[in-house]
TIRO-2110 file (N, C-alpha, C; in Angstrom, 1 decimal):
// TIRO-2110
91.7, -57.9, 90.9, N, 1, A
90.3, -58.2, 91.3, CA, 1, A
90.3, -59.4, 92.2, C, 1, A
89.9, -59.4, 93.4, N, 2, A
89.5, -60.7, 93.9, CA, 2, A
88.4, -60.6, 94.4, C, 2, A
87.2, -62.1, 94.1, N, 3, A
86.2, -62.2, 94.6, CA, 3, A
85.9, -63.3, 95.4, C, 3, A
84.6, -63.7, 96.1, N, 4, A
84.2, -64.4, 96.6, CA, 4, A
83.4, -65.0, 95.6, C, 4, A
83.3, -66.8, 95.6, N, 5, A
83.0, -67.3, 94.7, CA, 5, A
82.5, -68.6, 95.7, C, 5, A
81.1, -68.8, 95.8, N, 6, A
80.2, -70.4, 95.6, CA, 6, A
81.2, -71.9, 94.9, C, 6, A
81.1, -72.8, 95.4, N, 7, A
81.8, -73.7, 94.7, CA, 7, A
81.0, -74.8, 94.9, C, 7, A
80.3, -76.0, 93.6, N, 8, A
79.9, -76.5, 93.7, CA, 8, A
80.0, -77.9, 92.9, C, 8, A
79.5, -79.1, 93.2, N, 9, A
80.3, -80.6, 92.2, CA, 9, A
79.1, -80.6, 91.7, C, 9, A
79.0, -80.8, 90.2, N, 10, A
77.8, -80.7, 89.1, CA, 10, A
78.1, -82.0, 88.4, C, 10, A
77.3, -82.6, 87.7, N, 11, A
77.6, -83.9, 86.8, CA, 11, A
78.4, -83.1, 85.4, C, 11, A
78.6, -82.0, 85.5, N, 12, A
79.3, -81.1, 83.9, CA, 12, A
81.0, -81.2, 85.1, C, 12, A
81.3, -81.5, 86.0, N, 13, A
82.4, -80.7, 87.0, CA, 13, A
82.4, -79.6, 87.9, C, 13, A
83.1, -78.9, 88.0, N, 14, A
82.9, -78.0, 89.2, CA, 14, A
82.4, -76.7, 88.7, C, 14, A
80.9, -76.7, 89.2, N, 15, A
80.4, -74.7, 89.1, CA, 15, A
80.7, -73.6, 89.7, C, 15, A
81.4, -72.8, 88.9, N, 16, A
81.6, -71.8, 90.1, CA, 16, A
81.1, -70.1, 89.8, C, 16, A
80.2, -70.0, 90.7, N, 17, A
79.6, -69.0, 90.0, CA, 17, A
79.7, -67.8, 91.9, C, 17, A
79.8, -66.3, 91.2, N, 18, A
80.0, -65.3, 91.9, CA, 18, A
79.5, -65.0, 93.1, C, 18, A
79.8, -64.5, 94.4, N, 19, A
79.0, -63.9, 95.2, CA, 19, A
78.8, -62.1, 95.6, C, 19, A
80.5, -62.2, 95.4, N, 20, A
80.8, -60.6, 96.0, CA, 20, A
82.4, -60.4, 95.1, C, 20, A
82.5, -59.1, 95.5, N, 21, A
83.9, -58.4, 95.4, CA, 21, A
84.4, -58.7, 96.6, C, 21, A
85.8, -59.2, 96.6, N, 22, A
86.1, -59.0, 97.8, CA, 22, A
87.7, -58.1, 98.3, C, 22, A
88.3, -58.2, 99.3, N, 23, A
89.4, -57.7, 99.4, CA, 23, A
90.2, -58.9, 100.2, C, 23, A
91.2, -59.4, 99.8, N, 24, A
92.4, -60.5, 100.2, CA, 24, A
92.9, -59.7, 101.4, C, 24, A
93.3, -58.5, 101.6, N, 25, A
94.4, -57.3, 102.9, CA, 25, A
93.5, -56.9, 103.1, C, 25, A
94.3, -56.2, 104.2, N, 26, A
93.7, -55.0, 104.8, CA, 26, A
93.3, -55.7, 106.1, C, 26, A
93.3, -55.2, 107.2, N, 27, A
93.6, -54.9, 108.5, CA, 27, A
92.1, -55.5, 109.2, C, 27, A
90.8, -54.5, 108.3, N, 28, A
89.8, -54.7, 108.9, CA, 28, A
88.9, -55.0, 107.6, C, 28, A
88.9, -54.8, 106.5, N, 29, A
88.0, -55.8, 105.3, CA, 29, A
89.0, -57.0, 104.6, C, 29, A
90.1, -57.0, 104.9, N, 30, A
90.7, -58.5, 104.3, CA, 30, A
90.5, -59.4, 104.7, C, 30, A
90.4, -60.3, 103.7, N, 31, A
90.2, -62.2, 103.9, CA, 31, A
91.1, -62.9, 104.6, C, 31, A
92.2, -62.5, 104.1, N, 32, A
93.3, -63.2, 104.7, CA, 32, A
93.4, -63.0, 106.2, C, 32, A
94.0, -61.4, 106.3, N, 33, A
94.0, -60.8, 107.8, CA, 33, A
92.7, -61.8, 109.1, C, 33, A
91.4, -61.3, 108.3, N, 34, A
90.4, -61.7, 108.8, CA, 34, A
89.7, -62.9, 109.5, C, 34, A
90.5, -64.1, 108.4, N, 35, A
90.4, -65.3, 108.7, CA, 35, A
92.0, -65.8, 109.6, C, 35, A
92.5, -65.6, 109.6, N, 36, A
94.0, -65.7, 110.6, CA, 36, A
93.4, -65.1, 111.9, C, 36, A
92.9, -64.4, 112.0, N, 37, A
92.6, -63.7, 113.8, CA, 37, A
91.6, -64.2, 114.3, C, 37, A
90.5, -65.3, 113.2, N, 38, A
89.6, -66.3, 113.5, CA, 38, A
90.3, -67.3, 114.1, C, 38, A
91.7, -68.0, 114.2, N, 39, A
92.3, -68.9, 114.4, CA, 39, A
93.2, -69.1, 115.3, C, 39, A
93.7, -67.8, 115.6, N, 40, A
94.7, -68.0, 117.1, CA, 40, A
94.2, -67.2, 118.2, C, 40, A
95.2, -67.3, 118.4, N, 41, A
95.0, -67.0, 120.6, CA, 41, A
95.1, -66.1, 121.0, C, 41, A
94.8, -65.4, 122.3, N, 42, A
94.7, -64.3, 123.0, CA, 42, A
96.4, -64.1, 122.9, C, 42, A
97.2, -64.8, 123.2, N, 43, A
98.5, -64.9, 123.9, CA, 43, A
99.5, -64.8, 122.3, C, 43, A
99.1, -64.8, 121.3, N, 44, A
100.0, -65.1, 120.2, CA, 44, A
100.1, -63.7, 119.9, C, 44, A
101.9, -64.2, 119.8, N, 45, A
102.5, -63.0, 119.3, CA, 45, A
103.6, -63.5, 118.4, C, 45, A
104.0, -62.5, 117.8, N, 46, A
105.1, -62.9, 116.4, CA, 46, A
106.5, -63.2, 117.2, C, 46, A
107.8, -63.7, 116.4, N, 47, A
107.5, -64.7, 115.3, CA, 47, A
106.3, -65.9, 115.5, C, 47, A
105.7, -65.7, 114.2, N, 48, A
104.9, -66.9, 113.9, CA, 48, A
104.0, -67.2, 113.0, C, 48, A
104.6, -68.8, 112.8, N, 49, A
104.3, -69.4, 111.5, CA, 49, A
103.1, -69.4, 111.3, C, 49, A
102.2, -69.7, 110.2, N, 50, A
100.4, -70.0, 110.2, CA, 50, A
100.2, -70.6, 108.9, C, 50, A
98.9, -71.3, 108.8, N, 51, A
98.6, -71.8, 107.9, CA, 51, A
97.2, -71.3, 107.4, C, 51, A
96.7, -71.5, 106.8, N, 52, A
95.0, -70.9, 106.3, CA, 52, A
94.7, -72.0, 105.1, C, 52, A
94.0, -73.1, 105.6, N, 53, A
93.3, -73.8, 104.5, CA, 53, A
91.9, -73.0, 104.5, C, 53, A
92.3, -72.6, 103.3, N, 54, A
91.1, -72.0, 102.8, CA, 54, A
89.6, -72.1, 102.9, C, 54, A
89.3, -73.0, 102.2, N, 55, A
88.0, -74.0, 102.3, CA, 55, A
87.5, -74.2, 103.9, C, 55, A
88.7, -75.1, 104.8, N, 56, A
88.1, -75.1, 106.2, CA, 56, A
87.7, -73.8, 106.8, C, 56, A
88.7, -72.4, 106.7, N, 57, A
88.5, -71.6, 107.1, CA, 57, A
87.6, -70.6, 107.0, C, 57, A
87.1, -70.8, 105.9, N, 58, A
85.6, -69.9, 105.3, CA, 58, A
84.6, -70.9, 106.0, C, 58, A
84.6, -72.3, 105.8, N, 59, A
83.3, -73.0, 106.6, CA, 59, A
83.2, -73.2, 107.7, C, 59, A
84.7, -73.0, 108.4, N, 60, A
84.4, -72.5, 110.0, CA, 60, A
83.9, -70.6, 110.3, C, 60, A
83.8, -70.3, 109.1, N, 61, A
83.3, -69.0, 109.6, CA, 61, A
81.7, -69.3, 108.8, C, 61, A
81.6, -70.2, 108.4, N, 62, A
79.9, -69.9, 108.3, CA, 62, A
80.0, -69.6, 106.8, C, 62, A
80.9, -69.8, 105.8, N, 63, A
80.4, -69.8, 104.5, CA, 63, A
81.1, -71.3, 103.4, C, 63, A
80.4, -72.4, 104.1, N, 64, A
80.5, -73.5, 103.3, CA, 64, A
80.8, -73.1, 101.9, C, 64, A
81.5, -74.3, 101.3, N, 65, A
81.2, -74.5, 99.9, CA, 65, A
81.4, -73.1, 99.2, C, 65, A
82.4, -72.2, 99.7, N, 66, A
82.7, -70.9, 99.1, CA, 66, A
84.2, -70.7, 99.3, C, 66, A
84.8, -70.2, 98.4, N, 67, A
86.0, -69.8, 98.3, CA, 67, A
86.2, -68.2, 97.9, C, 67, A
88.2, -67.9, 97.6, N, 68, A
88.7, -66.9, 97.1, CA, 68, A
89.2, -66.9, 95.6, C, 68, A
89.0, -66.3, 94.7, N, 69, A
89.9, -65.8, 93.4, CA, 69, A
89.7, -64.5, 93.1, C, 69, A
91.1, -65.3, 92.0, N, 70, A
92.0, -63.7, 92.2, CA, 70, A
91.7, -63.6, 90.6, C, 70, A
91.6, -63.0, 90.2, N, 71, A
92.4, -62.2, 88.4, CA, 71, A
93.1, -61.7, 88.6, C, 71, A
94.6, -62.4, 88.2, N, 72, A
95.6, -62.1, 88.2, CA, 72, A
96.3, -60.8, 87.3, C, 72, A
95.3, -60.6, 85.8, N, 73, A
95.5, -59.6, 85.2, CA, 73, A
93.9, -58.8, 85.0, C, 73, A
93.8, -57.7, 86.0, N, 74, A
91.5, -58.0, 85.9, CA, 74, A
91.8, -56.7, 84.6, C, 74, A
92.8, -56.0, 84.1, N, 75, A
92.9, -55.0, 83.4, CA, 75, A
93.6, -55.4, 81.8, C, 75, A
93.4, -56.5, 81.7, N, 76, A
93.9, -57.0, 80.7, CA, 76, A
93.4, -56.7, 79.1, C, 76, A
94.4, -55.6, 77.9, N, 77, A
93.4, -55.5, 76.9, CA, 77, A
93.4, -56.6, 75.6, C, 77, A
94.3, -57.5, 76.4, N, 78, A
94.4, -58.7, 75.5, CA, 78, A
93.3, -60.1, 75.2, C, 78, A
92.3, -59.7, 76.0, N, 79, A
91.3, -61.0, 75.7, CA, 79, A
91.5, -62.0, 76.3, C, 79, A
92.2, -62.0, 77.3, N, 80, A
92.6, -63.5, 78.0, CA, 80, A
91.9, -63.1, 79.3, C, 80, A
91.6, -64.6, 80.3, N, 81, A
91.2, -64.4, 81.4, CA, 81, A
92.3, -65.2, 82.2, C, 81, A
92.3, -65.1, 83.1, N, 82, A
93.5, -65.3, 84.1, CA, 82, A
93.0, -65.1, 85.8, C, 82, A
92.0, -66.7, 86.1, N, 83, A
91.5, -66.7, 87.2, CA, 83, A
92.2, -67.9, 87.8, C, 83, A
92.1, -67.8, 89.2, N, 84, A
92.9, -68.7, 90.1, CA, 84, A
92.5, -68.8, 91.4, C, 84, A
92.0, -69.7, 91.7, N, 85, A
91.6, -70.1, 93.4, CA, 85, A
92.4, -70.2, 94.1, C, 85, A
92.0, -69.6, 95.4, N, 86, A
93.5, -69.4, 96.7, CA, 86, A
93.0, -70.8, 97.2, C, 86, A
93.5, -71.7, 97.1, N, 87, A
93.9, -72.9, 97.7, CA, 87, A
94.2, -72.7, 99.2, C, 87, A
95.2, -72.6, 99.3, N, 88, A
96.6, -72.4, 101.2, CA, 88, A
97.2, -71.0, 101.3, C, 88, A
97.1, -70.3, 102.5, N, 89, A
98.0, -69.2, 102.7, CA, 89, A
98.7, -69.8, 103.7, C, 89, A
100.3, -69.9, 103.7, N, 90, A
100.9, -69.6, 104.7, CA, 90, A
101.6, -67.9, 105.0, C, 90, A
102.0, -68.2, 106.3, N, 91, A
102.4, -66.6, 106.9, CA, 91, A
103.5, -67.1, 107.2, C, 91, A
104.7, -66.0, 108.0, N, 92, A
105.4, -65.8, 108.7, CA, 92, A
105.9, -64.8, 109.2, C, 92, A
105.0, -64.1, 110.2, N, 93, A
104.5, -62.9, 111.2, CA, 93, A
105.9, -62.8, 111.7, C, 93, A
106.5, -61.4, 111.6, N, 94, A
108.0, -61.3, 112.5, CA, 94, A
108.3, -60.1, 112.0, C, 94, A
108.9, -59.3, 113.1, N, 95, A
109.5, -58.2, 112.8, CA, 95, A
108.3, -56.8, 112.2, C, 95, A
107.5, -57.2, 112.4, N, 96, A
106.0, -56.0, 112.1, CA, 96, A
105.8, -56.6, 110.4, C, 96, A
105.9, -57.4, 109.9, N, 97, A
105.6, -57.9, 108.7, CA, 97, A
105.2, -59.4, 108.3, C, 97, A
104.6, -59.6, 107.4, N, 98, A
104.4, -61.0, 107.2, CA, 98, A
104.3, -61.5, 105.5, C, 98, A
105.7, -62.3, 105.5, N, 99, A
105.5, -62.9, 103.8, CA, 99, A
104.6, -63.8, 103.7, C, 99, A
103.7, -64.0, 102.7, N, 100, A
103.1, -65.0, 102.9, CA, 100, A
103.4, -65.9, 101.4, C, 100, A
103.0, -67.3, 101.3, N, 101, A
102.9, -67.8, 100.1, CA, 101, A
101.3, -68.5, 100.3, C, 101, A
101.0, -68.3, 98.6, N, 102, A
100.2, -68.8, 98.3, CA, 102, A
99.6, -70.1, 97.6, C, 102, A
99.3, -71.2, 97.7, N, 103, A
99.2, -71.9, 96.8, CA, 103, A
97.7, -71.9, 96.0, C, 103, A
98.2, -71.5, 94.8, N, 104, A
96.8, -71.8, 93.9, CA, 104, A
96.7, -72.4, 92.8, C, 104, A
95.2, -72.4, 92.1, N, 105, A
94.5, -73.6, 91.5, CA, 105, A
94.3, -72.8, 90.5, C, 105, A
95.1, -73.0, 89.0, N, 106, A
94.8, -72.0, 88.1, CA, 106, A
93.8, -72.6, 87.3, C, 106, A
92.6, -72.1, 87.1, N, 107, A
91.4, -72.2, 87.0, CA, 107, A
91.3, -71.7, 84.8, C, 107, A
91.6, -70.6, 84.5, N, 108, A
91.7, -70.2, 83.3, CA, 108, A
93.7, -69.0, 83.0, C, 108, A
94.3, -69.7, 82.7, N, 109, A
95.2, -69.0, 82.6, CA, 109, A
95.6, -68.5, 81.2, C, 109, A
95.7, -67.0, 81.2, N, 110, A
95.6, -66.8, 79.6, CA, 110, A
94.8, -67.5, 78.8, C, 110, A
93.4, -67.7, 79.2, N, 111, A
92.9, -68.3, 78.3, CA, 111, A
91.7, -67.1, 77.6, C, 111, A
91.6, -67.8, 76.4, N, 112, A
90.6, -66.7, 75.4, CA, 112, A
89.3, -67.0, 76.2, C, 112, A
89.1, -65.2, 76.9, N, 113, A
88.0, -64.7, 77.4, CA, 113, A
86.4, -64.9, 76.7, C, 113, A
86.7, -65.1, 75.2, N, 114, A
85.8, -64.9, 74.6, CA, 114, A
84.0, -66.2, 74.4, C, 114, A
83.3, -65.5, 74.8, N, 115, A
82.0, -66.9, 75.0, CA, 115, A
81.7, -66.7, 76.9, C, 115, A
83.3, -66.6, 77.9, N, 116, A
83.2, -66.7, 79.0, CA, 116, A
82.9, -66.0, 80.1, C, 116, A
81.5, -66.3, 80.7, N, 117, A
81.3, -65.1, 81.7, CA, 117, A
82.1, -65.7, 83.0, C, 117, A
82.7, -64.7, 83.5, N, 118, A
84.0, -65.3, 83.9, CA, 118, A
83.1, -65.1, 85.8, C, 118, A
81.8, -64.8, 85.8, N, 119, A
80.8, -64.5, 87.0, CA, 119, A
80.4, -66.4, 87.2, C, 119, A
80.3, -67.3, 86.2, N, 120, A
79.5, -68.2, 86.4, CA, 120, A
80.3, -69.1, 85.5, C, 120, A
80.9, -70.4, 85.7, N, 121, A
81.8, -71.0, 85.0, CA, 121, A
81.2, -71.8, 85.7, C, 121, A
82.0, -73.3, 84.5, N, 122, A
82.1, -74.8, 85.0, CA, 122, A
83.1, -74.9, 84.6, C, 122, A
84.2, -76.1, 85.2, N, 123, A
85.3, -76.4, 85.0, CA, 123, A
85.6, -77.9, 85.6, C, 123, A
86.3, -78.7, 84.5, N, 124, A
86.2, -80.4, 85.0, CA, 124, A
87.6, -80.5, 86.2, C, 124, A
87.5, -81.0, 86.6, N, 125, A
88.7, -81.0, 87.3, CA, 125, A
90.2, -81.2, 87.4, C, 125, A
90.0, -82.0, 85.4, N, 126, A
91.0, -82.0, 85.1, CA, 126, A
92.1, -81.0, 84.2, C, 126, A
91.2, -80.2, 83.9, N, 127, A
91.7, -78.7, 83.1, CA, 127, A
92.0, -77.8, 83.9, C, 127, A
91.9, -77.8, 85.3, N, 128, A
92.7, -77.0, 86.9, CA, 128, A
94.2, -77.3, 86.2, C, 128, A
94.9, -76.9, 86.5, N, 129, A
96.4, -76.3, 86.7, CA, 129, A
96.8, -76.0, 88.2, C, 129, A
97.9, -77.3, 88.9, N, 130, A
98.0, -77.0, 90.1, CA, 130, A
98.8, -77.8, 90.5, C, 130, A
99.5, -77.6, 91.7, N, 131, A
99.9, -76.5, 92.2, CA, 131, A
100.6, -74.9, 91.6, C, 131, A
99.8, -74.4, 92.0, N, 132, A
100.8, -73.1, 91.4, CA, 132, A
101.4, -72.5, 93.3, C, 132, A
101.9, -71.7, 92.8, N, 133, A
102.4, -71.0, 94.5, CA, 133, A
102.8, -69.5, 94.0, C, 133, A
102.6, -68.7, 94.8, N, 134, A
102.8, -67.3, 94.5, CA, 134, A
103.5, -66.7, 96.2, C, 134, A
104.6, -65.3, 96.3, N, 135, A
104.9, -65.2, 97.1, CA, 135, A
104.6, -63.7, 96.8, C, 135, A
104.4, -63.1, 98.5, N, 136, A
104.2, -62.0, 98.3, CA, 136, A
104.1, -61.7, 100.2, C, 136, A
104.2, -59.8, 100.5, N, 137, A
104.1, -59.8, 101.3, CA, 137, A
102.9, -58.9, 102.0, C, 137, A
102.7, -58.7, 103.5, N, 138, A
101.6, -57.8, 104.1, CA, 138, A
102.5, -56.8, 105.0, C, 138, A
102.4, -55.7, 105.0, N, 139, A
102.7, -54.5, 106.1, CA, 139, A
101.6, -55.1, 108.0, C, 139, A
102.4, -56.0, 108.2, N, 140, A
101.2, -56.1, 109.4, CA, 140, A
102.0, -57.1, 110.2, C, 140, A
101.5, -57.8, 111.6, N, 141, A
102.3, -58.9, 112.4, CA, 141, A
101.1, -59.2, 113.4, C, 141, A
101.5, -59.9, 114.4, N, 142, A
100.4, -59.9, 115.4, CA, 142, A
101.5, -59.6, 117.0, C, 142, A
100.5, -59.3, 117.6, N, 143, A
100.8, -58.9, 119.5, CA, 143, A
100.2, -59.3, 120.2, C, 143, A
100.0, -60.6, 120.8, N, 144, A
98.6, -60.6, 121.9, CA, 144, A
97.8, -60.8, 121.3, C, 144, A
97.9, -61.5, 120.7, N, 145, A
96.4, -62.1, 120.1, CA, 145, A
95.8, -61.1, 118.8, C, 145, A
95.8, -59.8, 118.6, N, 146, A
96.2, -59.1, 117.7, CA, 146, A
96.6, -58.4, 116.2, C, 146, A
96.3, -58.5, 115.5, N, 147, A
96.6, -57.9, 114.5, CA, 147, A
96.9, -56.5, 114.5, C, 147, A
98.3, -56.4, 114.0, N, 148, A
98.6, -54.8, 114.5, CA, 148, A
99.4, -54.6, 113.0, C, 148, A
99.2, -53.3, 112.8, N, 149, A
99.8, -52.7, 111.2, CA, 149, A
98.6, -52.9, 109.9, C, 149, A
98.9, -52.8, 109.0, N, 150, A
97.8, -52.1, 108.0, CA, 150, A
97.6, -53.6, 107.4, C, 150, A
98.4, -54.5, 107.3, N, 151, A
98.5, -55.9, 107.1, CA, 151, A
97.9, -55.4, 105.1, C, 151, A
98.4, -54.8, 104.4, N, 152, A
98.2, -54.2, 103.2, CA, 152, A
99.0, -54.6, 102.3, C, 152, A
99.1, -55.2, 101.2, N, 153, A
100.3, -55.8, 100.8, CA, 153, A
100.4, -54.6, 99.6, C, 153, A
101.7, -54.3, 99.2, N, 154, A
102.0, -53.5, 98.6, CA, 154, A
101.6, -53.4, 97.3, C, 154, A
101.7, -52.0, 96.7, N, 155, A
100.7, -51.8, 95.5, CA, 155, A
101.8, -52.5, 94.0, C, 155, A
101.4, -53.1, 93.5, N, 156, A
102.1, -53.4, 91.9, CA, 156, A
103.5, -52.4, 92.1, C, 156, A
104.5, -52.4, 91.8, N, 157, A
105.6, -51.9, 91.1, CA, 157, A
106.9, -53.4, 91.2, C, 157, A
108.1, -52.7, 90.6, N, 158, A
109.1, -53.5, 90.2, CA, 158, A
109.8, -53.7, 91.3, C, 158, A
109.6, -53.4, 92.5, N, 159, A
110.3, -53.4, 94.0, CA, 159, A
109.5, -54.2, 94.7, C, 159, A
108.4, -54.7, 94.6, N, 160, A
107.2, -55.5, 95.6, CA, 160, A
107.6, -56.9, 95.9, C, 160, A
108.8, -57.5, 94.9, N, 161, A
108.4, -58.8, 95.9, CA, 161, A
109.2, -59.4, 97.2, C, 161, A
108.7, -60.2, 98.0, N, 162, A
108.5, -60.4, 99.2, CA, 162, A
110.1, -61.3, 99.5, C, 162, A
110.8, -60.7, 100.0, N, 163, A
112.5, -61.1, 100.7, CA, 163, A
112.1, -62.1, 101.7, C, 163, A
112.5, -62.8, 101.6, N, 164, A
112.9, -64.1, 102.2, CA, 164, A
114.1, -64.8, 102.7, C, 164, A
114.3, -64.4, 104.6, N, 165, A
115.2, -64.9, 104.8, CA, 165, A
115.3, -66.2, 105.1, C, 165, A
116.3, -66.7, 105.6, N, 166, A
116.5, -68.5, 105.3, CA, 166, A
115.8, -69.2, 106.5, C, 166, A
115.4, -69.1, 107.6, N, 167, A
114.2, -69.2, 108.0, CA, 167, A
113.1, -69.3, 107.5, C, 167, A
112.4, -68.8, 107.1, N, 168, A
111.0, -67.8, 106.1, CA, 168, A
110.9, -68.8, 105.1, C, 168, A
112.2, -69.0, 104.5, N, 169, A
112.1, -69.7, 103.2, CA, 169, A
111.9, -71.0, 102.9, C, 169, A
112.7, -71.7, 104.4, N, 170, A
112.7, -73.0, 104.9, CA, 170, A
111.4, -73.8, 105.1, C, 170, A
110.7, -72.5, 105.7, N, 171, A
109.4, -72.8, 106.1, CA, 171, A
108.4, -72.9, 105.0, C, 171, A
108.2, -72.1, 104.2, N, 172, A
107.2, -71.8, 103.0, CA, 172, A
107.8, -73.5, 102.1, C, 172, A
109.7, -73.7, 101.8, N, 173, A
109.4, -74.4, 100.8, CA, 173, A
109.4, -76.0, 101.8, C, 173, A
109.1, -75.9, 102.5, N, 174, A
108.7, -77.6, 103.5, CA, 174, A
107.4, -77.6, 103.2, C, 174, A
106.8, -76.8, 103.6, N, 175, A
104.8, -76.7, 103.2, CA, 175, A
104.9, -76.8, 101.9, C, 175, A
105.0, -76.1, 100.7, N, 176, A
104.8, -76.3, 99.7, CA, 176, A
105.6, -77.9, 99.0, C, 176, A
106.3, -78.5, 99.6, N, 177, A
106.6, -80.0, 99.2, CA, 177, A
106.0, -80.8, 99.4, C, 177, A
105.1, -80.6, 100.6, N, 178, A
103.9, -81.3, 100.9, CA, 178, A
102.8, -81.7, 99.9, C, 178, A
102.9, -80.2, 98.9, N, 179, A
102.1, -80.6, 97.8, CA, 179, A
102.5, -80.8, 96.0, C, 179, A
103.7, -81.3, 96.1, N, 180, A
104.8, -81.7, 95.2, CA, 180, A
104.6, -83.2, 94.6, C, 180, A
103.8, -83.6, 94.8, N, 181, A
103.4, -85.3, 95.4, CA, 181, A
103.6, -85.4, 93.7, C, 181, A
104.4, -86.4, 93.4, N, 182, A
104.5, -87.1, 91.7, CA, 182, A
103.8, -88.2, 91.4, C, 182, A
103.4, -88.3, 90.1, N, 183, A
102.7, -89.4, 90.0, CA, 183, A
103.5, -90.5, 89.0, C, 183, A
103.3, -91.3, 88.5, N, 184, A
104.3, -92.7, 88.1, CA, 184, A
105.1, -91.9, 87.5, C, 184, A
104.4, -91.0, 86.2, N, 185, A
105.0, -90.5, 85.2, CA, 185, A
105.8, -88.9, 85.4, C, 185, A
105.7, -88.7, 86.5, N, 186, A
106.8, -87.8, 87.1, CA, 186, A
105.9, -85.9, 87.0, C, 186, A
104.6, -86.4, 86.4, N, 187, A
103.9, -84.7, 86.3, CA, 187, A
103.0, -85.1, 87.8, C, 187, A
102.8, -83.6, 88.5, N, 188, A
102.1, -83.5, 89.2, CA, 188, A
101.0, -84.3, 89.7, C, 188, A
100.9, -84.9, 91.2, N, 189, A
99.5, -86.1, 91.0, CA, 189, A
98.0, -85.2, 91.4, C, 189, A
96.8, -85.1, 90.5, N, 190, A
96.3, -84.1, 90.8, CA, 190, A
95.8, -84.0, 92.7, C, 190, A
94.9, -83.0, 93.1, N, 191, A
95.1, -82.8, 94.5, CA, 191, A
93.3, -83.1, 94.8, C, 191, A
93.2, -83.6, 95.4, N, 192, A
91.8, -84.1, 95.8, CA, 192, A
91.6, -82.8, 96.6, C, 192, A
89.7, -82.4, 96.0, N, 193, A
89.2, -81.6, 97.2, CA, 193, A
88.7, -81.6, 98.1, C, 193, A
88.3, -81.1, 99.1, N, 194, A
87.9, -81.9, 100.3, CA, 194, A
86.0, -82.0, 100.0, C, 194, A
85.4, -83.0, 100.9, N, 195, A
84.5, -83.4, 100.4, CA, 195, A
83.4, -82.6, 101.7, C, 195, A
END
């Protein structure tokens, strides 16, 4: 399940309460796809690297203060909720496909469902879990400014995840050290959001 979610700074921490269903792929209803062809040129064609800060990119399209999450498990009969904000997508468009990584903001991981409507939450900033990163791929590339292929990321099975050659990989893990940053005591230093 991924939705569109409002995000707001409360004196309790951060509110985040529901807008829509949404879809991450897909060619012509995906977020991702959607917001990347908001961003380059008539002239771009693959190979090619991209970045998608989230946040800027939704409020350069006109929806401030709104983000993406995901439910990681939305079929779960174990009572846990498992929500995560898409933080950063990177791409790397080549060859008619594109791996991307994700970095996200684990919001409730395995945690007991119960009491939480998981449509309208508060959360302090410091019970976020983050950096996380996730890798995965889309059936899609660009041509001329472009989006060409179903840009659909494959359905769940034991063969889905996304190959990475030494290029591809080079790239994803430089960006993601960017946000590796330590603090005195050697755990994670949390990540400011943008104001």
């Amino acid at each position: 399940m991924y939705g569109r979610y409002s995000r707001s700074q409360t004196g309790q921490g951060l509110r985040y309460d529901f807008v829509e269903s949404a879809s991450l792929f897909g060619c012509h209803e995906g977020y991702i796809p959607w917001l990347l062809h908001q961003s380059i040129n008539a002239a771009q064609s693959e190979p090619f690297k991209w970045h998608l800060d989230i946040d800027e990119a939704l409020s350069k399209a006109g929806m401030q203060d709104e983000i993406l999450l995901i439910d990681l498990k939305p079929n779960n009969t174990a009572g846990t909720l498992n929500l995560y904000e898409i933080a950063d997508v990177w791409g790397f468009s080549a060859d008619g496909w594109t791996p991307i990584m994700l970095r996200l903001r684990g919001l409730f991981i395995d945690h007991d469902s119960t009491g939480i409507d998981h449509h309208h939450f508060t959360l302090r900033e410091e019970e976020i879990d983050q950096p996380i990163f996730s890798f995965l791929y889309m059936a899609g590339s660009l041509k001329n400014g472009e989006l060409v292929g179903t840009w659909n990321a494959p359905r769940a099975s034991p063969t889905n995840s996304a190959l990475l050659w030494p290029e591809t990989f080079r790239y994803f893990t430089s960006e993601a050290e960017k946000f590796l940053v330590m603090s005195e005591d050697g755990s994670p230093a949390p990540i400011a959001l943008p104001v």
